[in-house]
C-alpha positions, -999 to 999 in steps of 0.1 A, spaced: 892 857 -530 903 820 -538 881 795 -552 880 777 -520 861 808 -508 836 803 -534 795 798 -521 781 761 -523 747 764 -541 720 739 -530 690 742 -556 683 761 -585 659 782 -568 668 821 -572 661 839 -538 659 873 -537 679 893 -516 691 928 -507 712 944 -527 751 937 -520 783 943 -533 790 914 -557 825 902 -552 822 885 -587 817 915 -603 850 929 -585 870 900 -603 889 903 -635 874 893 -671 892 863 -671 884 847 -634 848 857 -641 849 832 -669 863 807 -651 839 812 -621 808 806 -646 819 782 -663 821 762 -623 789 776 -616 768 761 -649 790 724 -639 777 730 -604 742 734 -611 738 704 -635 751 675 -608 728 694 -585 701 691 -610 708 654 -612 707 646 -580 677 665 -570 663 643 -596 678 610 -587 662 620 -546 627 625 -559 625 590 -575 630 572 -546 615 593 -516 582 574 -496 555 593 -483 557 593 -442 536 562 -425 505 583 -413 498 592 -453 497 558 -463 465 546 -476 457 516 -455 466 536 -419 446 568 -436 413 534 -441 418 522 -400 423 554 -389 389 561 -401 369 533 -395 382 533 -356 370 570 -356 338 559 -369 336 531 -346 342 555 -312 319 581 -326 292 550 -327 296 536 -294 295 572 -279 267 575 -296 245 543 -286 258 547 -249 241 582 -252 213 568 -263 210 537 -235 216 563 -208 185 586 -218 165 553 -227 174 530 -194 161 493 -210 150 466 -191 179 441 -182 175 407 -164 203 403 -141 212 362 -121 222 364 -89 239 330 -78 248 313 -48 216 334 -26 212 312 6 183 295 11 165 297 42 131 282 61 109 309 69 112 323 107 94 302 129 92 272 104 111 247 126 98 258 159 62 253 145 70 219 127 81 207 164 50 218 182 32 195 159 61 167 167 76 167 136 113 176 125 129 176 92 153 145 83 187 154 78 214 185 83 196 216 68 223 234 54 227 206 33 196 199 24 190 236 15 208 240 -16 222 274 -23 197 291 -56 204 312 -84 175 343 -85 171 356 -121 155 398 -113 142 423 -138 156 458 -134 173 481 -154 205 491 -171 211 524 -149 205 496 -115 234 471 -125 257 490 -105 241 486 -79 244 447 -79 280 446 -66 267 446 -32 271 414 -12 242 393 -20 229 384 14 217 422 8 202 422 -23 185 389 -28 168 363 -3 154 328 -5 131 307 20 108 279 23 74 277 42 67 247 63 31 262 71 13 233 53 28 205 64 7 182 95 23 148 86 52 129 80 65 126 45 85 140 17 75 179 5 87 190 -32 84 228 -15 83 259 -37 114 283 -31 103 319 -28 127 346 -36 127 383 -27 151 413 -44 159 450 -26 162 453 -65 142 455 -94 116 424 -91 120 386 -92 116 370 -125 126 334 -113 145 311 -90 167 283 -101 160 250 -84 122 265 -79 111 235 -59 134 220 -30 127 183 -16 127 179 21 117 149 42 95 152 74 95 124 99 78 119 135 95 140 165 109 111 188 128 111 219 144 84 236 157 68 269 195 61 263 217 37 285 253 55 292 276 25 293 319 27 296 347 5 279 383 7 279 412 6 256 451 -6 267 458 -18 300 464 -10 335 504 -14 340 516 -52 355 507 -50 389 475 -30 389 439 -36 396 407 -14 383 373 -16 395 345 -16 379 334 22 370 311 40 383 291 64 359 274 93 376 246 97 348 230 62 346 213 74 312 207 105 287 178 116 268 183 118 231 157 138 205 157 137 170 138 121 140 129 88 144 151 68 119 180 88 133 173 78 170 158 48 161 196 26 158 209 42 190 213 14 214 242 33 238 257 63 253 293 49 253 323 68 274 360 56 267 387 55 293 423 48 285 441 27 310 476 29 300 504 45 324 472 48 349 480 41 384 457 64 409 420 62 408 402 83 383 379 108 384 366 128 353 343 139 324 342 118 292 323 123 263 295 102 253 295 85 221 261 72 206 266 39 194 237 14 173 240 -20 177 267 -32 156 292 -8 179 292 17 149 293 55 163 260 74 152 261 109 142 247 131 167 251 162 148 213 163 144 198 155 173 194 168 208 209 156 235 204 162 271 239 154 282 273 152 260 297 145 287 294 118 320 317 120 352 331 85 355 353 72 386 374 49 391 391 32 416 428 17 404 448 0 431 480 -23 431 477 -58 444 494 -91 455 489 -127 455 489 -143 493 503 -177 494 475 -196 517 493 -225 527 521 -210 546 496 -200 573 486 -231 570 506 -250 602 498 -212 623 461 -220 621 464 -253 638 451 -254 675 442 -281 701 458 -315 700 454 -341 678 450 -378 693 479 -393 698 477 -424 679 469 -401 644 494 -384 630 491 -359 597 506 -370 565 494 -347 540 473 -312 537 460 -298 507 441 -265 503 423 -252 468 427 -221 456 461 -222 470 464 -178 472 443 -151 475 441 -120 451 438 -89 471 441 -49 467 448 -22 485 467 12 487 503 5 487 513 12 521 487 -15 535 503 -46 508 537 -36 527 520 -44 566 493 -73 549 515 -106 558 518 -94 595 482 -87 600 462 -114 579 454 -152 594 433 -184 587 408 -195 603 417 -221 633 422 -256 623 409 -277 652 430 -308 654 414 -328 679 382 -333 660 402 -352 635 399 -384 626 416 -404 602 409 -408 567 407 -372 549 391 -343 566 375 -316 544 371 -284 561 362 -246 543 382 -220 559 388 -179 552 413 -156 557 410 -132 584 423 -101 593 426 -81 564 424 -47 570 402 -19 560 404 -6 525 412 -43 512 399 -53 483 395 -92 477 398 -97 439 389 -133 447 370 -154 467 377 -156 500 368 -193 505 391 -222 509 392 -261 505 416 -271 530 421 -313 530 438 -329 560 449 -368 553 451 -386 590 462 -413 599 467 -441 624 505 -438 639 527 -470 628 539 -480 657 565 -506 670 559 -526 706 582 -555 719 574 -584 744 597 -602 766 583 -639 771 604 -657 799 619 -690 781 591 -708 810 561 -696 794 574 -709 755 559 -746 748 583 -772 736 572 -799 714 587 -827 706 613 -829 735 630 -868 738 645 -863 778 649 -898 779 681 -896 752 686 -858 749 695 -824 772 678 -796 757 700 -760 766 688 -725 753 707 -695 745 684 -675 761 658 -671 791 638 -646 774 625 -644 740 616 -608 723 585 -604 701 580 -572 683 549 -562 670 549 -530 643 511 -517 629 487 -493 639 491 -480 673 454 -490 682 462 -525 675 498 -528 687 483 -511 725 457 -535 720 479 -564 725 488 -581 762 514 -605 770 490 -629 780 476 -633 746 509 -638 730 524 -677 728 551 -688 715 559 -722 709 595 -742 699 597 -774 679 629 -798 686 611 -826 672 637 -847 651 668 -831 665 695 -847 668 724 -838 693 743 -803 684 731 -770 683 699 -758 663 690 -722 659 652 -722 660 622 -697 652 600 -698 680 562 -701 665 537 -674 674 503 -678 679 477 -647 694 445 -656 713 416 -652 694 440 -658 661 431 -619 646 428 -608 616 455 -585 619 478 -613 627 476 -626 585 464 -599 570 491 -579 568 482 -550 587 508 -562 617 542 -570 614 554 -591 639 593 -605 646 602 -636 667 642 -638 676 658 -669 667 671 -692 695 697 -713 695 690 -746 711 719 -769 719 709 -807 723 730 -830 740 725 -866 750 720 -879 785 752 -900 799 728 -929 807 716 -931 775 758 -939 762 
């Protein structure tokens, strides 16, 4: 055996073992030396280091002192709370337990009975009837049981038994619990005001927002339900002056027919809230008749009115008629046949007389399902008057007077045999006129021999009016009067 083969010995503990055959004591003198002399070096670094490990080695965590302190005060601490739950459990205290948000409610009948005696609370009632905390004593072992909903532990409700008169109540809130007993409710009192039971006659009325397209006519509506009733508490009813229905015009173009809803108005056109109250009807049945329409020129059938004859010294200068057209509606297949179908009146001309004749006409002949969107009466002024006519009279050169003639020197020769006079004014004057009335006379005083052209002077019997005024216009043709002198007179 080497040295290498040697045992490596980890303490100086002796252990005691069987007996074995000791290879050491099989080696010679001199190797035995050696091997103890390696065995006592062996065993003093051992020694050392042993010692050197023991210095610095730490107790594990669990035996340190300030663990080993907690450790004992959390086992204390268990064993306490195990023991005072023991203790609760076999004693059961008294506990006083809240119970929020328990609805609050009028007792059954309440309402009914406060309207018998015409009289209703003011106001929505789920708002005025707050929600309320209820505060019951019971006991520890019943907590448990107070994860139910609440609606089926807890109740709340009001009486309005004692109230005969209008007013405001400060009413105690009573509280009832399927657990344990009540101890208090939180508010205790609620504040409700009572007023006087009214109802009311309501007015339904309709209005419109946009318009009908171009071209388009609405009547007005008719509203099936004339009026509503309308119940409540009398401030609330009080301020309701309509029952308004809306109807939108635009894109509308056929007559309509259906159920609006009713909004209460008060005065100021401010919607009321009708949330409150009772109303017989919510909804009226409105129709409405929409039809297209057309302006009718009325002075076009103007001259296919006149009938008869009109005298035959007048003559019409003017006509006039106010309104000039007629607004009417109608399905649209009856505007396409309306200009072949509708007329005036007839115009009769022979009762005219000159000046300006006023006369109030209509249009006829409009068919059924015409609407007239205005009035169907018209002005229709007629200015007459006397025809301006034009009349001429020969007068032979026999009947003309000659003044002033010297035969004794001169020969007196005329272009003409006949002299025209034309008369132009009103026809009643002109016809008026004879020959016999007219006179003409020619002045050769102061002549001297050659020719003269010479306007004949007219003079009318009677000397008219008409004949200066202006109101005839008479034309004499000149003559041409040649004067020679007499051969005895040379």
């Amino acid at each position: 055996m080497t040295e290498n083969d040697a045992p490596i010995i980890e303490n100086n503990e002796v252990e005691q073992t069987p007996e074995v055959n000791d290879p050491v004591s099989e080696l010679s003198s001199e190797m035995q030396e050696r091997w103890a002399r390696r065995t006592v070096s062996v065993g003093e670094d051992t020694r050392t280091q042993d010692s050197a490990d023991v210095e610095t080695e730490k107790p594990p965590w669990y035996k340190r002192t300030l663990i080993r302190k907690l450790g004992y005060a959390l086992l204390s601490l268990i064993v306490a709370l195990s023991l005072w739950g023991y203790v609760l459990m076999r004693e059961n205290p008294a506990r006083v337990k809240r119970i929020d948000n328990v609805r609050l409610t009028i007792e059954g009948g309440g309402e009914a009975d406060l309207r018998a005696r015409n009289l209703v609370i003011n106001g929505d009632i789920s708002t005025l009837l707050p929600s309320v905390a209820v505060n019951v004593n019971t006991t520890l072992n019943d907590l448990p049981r107070f994860s139910h909903t609440v609606g089926d532990i807890a109740g709340a409700t009001i009486s309005l038994a004692g109230i005969r008169e209008p007013g405001t109540y400060n009413l105690r809130v009573n509280a009832t619990s399927t657990i344990g007993d009540v101890y208090s409710v939180e508010p205790s009192t609620v504040s409700i005001t009572v007023e006087n039971y009214q109802t009311r006659s309501i007015p339904v009325t309709c209005s419109f927002i946009n318009n009908l397209p171009d071209g388009y006519w609405r009547d007005e509506p008719q509203i099936m339900t004339q009026s509503i009733s309308v119940s409540g508490a009398e401030s609330a009813i009080s301020s309701i002056v309509q029952a308004n229905c809306v109807i939108d015009l635009e894109n509308k173009t056929e007559n309509i027919n259906e159920s609006v809803e009713l909004v209460l108005l008060d005065a100021q056109q401010n919607p009321v809230d009708a949330s409150q109250l009772v109303v017989s009807n919510r909804y009226a049945t409105v129709k409405l008749t929409v039809l297209p329409y057309v302006d009718i020129d009325i002075a076009s059938y103007i001259s296919n009115a006149m009938v008869g004859t009109l005298n035959e010294d007048y003559e019409i200068v003017s006509t006039a008629i106010n309104p000039g057209s007629i607004t009417v509606a109608a399905p649209q297949e009856t505007l396409d046949e309306l200009s072949e179908s509708v007329y005036l009146e007839p115009i009769l001309l022979s009762g005219l007389t000159t000046g300006t004749n006023t006369m109030r006409l209509s249009l006829l002949g409009l068919p059924a399902g015409t609407t007239m969107l205005t009035d169907n009466n018209f002005i229709l002024s007629i200015e007459v008057v006397e025809k301006i006519i034009t009349r001429s009279f020969p007068i032979s050169l026999s009947d003309v007077r000659i003044v002033g003639r010297d035969a004794a020197r001169y020969y007196y020769s005329f272009s003409t045999n006949t002299i025209d006079v034309e008369f132009t004014g009103p026809s009643s004057v002109i016809k008026a006129i004879r020959s016999d009335d007219i006179a003409l006379t020619i002045d050769v005083s102061n002549l001297g021999a050659g020719p003269h052209t010479i306007k004949p002077e007219l003079s009318i019997a009677d000397d008219p009016e008409w004949l200066t005024d202006g109101t005839v216009d008479s034309r004499t043709i000149l003559v041409v009067c040649t004067i020679t002198q007499n051969d005895t007179d040379r």
